[in-house]
C-alpha positions in Angstrom: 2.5 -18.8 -6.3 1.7 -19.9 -3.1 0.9 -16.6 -0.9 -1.8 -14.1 -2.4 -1.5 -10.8 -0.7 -5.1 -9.3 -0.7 -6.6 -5.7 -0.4 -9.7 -5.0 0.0 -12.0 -2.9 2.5 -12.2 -2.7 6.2 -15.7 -1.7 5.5 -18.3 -4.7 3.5 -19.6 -2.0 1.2 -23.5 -1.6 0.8 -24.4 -4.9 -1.3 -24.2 -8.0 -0.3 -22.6 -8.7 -3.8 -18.8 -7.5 -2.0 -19.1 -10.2 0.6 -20.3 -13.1 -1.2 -17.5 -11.9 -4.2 -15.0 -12.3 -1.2 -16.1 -15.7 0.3 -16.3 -16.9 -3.9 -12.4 -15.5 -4.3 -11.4 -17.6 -0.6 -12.8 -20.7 -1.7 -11.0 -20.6 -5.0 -7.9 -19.9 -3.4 -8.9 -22.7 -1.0 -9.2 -24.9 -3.8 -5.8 -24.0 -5.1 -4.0 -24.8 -1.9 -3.2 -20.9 -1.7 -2.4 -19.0 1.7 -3.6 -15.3 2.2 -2.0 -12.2 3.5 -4.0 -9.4 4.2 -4.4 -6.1 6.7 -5.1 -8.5 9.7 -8.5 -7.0 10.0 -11.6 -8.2 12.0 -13.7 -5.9 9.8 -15.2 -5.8 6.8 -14.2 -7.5 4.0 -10.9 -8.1 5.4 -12.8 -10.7 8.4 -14.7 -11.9 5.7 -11.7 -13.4 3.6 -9.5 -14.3 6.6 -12.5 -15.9 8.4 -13.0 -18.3 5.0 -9.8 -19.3 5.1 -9.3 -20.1 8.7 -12.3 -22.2 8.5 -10.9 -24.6 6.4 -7.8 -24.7 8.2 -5.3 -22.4 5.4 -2.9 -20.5 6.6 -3.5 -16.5 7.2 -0.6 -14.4 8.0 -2.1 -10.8 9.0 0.4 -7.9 9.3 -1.4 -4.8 11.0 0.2 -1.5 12.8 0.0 -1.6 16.5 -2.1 1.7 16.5 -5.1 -0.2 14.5 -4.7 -2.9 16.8 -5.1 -0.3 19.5 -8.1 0.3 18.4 -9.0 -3.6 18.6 -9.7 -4.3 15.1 -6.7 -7.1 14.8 -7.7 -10.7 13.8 -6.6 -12.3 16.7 -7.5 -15.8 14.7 -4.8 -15.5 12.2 -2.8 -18.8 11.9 0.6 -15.7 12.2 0.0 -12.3 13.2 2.9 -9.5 12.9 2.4 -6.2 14.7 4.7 -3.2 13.1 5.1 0.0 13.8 3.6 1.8 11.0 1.5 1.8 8.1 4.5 2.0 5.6 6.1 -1.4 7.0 3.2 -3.0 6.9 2.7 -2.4 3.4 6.5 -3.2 2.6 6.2 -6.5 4.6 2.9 -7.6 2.7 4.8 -7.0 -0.7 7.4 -8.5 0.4 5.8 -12.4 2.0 3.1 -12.5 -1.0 3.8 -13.9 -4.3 1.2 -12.3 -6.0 -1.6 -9.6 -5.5 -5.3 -9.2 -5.7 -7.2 -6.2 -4.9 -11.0 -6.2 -4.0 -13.2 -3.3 -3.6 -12.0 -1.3 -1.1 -11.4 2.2 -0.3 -9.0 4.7 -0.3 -6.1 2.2 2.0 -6.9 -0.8 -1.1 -6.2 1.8 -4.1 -3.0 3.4 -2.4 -2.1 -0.2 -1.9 -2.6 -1.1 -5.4 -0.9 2.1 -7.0 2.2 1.1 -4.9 2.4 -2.0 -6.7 1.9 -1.0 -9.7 4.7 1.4 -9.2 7.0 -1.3 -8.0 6.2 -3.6 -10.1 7.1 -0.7 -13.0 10.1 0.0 -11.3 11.5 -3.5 -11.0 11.9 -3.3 -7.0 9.2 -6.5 -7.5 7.7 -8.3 -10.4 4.6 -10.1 -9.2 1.6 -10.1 -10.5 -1.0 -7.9 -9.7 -4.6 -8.2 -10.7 -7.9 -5.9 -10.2 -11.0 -8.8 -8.6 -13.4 -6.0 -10.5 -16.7 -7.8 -8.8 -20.0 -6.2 -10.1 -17.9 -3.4 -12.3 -16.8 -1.9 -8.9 -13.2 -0.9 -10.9 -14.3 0.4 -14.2 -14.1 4.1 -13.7 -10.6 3.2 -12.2 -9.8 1.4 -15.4 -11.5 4.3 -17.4 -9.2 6.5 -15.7 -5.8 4.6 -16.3 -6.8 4.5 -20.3 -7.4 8.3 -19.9 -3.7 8.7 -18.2 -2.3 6.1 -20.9 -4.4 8.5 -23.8 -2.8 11.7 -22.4 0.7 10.3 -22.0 1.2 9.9 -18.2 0.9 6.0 -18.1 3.0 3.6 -20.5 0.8 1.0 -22.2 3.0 -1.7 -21.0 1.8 -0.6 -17.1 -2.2 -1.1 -17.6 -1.1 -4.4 -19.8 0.6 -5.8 -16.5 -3.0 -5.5 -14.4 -4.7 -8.6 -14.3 -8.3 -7.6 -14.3 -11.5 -10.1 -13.8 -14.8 -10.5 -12.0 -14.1 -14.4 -11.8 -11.5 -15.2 -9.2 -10.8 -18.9 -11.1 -10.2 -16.3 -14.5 -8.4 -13.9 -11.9 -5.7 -16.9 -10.5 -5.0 -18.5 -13.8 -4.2 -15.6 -15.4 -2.1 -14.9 -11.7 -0.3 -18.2 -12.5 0.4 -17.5 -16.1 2.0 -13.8 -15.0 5.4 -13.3 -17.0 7.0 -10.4 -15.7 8.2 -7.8 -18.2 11.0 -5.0 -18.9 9.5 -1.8 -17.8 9.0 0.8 -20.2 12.1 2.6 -20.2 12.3 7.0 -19.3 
């Protein structure tokens, strides 16, 4: 693993916590010689992450649609910045260039982003890992709701068992690193 593809919130959410959660996860992938790819956001947690990293001179590819950067919320910093067309290649192109993904808190744009991983990753288009940075419990109803969709028969066990899920980003990239991908539960 050398790229982490991260999704987290345009928005810092209203505790401190968030923010200090994402300058702890930037250091750690500092530390590990990791590079980020991300929303190319100015905003919100999004600048927070990408503004750690470029201070200590990693690399930060940002892929963003031209209409958001219409609206002037691109990272102009980034170290690479791609401008698509739409939302849907942006998202392709970030699965494609990371080898791995971590989503932070984050709205509605970070959980559609993570439920499309999950689906490719259980349809074999990719198998990277995928982990859950669940900073002060921020994912448990999320993870309350997968074992209620596992429970009622709408999510195979093997699914959830893929998601990486920790509040400590060193925890979170070991068990990144350690990631064997698996046969999908079969139809």
């Amino acid at each position: 693993m050398k790229k982490i593809t991260v999704y987290c919130g345009s928005r810092k959410g209203n505790s401190t916590i968030y923010e200090t959660a994402s300058r702890a996860l930037a250091q750690e992938m500092i530390k590990r010689d990791l590079s980020l790819v991300y929303g190319a956001g100015r905003v919100g947690l999004m600048g927070v992450i990408a503004d750690e990293m470029l201070a200590a001179g990693k690399e930060v590819l940002g892929i963003i649609p031209q209409k958001l950067v219409d609206r002037e919320v691109a990272h102009r910093g980034c170290t690479e910045l791609i401008i698509v067309e739409t939302m849907r290649d942006r998202k392709w192109l970030m699965a494609e260039r990371g080898d791995g993904f971590i989503a932070m808190s984050g709205g509605i744009g970070t959980l559609e982003e993570l439920f499309e991983i999950m689906t490719l990753n259980q349809l074999h288009y990719i198998q990277k890992p995928l982990a859950l940075y669940n900073v002060n419990g921020y994912y448990d109803k999320l993870i309350d709701f997968l074992n209620h969709a596992m429970d009622k028969g709408f999510l195979y066990p093997e699914q959830e068992e893929m998601l990486i899920i920790s509040d400590d980003p060193s925890d979170l990239l070991d068990q990144m690193a350690d990631y064997q991908a698996r046969r999908p539960a079969d139809w």
